[in-house]
C-alpha positions as CSV (number, residue, x, y, z in Angstrom):
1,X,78.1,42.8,-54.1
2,X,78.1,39.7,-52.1
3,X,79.6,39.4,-48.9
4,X,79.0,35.8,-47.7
5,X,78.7,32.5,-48.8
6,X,75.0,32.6,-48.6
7,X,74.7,35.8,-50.7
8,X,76.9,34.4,-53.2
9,X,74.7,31.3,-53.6
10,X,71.9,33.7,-54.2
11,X,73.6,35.3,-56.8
12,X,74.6,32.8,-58.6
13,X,71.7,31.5,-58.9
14,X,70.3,35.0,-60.0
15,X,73.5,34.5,-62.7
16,X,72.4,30.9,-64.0
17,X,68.2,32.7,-64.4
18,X,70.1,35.8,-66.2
19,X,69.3,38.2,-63.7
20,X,72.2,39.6,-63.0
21,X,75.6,39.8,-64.9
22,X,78.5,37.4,-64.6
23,X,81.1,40.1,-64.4
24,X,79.3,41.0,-61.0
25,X,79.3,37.7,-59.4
26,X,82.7,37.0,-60.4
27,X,83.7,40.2,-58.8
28,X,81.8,39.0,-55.9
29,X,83.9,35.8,-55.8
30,X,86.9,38.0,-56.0
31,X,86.6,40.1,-52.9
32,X,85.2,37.4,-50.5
33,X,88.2,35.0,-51.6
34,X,90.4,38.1,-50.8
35,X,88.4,39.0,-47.7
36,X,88.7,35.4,-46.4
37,X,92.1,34.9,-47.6
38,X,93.2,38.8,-45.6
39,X,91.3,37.4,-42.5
40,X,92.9,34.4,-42.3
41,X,96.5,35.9,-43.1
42,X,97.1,33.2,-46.0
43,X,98.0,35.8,-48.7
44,X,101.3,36.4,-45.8
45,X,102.3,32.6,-47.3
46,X,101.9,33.7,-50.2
47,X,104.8,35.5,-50.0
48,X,107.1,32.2,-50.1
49,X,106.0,31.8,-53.6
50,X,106.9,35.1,-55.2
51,X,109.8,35.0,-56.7
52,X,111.8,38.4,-56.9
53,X,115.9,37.8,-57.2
54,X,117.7,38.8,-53.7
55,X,120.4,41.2,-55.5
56,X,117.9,43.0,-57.7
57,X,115.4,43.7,-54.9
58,X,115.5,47.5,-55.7
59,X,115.5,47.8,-59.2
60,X,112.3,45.0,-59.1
61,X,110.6,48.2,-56.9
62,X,111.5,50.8,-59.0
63,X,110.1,48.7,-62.3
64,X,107.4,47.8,-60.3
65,X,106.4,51.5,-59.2
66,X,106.8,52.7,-62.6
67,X,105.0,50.4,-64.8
68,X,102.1,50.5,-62.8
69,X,101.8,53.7,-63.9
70,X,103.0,53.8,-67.2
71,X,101.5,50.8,-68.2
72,X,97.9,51.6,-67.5
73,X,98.3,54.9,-68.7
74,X,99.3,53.6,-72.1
75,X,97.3,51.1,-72.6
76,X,93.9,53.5,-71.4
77,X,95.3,56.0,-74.2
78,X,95.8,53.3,-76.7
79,X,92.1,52.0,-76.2
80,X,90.6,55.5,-75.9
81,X,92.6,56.2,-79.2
82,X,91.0,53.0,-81.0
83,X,87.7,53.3,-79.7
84,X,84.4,55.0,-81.4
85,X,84.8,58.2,-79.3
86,X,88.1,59.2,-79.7
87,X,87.3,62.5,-79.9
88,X,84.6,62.6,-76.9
89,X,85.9,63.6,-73.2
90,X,87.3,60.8,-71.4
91,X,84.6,59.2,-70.0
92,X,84.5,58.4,-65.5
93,X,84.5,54.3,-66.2
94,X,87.7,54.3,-68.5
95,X,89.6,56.5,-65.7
96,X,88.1,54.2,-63.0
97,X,89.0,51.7,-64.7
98,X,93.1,53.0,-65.2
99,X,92.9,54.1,-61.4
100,X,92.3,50.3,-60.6
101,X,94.7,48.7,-62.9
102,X,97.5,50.8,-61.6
103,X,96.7,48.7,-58.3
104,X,96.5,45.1,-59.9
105,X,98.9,45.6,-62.9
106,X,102.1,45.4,-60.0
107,X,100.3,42.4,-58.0
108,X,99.5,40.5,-60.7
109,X,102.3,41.2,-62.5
110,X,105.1,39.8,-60.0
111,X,102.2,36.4,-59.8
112,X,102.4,35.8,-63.0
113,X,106.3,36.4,-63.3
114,X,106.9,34.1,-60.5
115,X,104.7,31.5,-62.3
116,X,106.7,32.2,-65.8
117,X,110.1,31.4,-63.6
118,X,108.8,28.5,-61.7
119,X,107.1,26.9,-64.7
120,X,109.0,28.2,-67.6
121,X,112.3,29.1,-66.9
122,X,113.3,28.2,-63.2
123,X,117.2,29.4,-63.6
124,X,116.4,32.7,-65.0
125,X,119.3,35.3,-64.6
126,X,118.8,38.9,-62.4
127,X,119.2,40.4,-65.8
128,X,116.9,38.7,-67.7
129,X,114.3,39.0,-65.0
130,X,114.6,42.8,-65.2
131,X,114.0,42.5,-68.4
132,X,111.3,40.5,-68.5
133,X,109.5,41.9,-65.7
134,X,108.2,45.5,-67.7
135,X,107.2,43.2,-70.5
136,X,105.1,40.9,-68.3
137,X,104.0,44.1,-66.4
138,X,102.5,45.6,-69.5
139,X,100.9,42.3,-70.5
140,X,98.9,42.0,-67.4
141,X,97.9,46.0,-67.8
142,X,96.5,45.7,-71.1
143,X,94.4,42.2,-70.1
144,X,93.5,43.8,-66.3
145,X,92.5,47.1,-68.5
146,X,90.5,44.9,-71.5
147,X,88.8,42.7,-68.2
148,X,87.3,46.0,-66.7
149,X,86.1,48.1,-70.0
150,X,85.4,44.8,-72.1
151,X,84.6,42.0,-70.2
152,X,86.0,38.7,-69.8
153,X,84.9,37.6,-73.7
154,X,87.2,39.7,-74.8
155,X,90.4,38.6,-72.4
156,X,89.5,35.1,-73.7
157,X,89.5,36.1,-77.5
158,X,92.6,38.2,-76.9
159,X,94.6,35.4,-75.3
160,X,93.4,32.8,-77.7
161,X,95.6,35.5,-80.7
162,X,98.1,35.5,-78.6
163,X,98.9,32.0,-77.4
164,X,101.2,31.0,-80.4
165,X,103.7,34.4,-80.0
166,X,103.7,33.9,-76.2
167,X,105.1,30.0,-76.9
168,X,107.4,31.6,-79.5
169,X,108.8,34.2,-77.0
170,X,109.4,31.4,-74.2
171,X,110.9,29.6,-77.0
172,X,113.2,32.3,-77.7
173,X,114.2,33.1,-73.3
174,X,114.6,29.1,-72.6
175,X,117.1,28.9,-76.3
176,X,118.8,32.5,-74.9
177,X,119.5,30.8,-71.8
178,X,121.3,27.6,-73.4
């Protein structure tokens, strides 16, 4: 992995002669941004742009806490139980692989809510934000989960089946509302 800009430069350029995979040097990105952005105390501001309601502060935690468990869980069974060796032992990556999403499944999953009520439905009530907040929490497992055993191909293809009934649901929560 990459830990300055300098090595990053190098591996890119080792990505563009297909040296090396571009899964790594995306990972590499990934940590330095976050190493940079830790250092510099920026992800603290980031703070201002979560959006969690004030009264349902608690419940939020307790969702948040149990989906990222649950939801990795499920969706590593699921993919196990689809996959060519269901009947094998469950193999070191795929439990790596759960171990991690249970860290990024609650992160990215109050981002990406915050981003659905700022862009989508900016008067959303506590209710429906409890509501919507395990859905959204197991949507961002199953991608996290299909990014680390798949690749990003496969995020790409799955989003691209699932970008009509994603409009017809935000249909549905923005009619609900009205």
């Amino acid at each position: 992995m990459a830990k300055g800009t300098s090595q990053l430069t190098v591996e890119a350029l080792l990505v563009l002669l297909g040296k090396e995979s571009p899964e790594r040097f995306i990972a590499s990105l990934i940590l330095v941004f976050l190493g940079d952005s830790l250092l510099t105390r920026e992800v603290l501001s980031m703070l201002d742009t979560i959006y969690i309601p004030e009264d349902v502060l608690l419940p939020t935690v307790l969702i948040l806490a149990v989906m990222a468990v649950v939801g990795p869980v499920l969706w590593a069974v699921y993919k196990k139980n689809e996959s060519k060796g269901k009947m094998k032992e469950w193999d070191s990556r795929y439990i790596i692989t759960m171990a991690l999403d249970m860290i990024f499944t609650p992160s990215l999953g109050l981002i990406v809510m915050s981003l659905i009520v700022q862009k989508w439905i900016p008067d959303i009530s506590d209710v429906t934000y409890l509501v919507l907040l395990p859905l959204v929490l197991l949507t961002v497992s199953y991608f996290v989960l299909t990014l680390f055993n798949e690749g990003w191909k496969a995020v790409a293809e799955q989003l691209h089946r699932n970008k009509e009934g994603m409009q017809e649901v935000i249909d549905a929560v923005k009619n609900e509302k009205n």
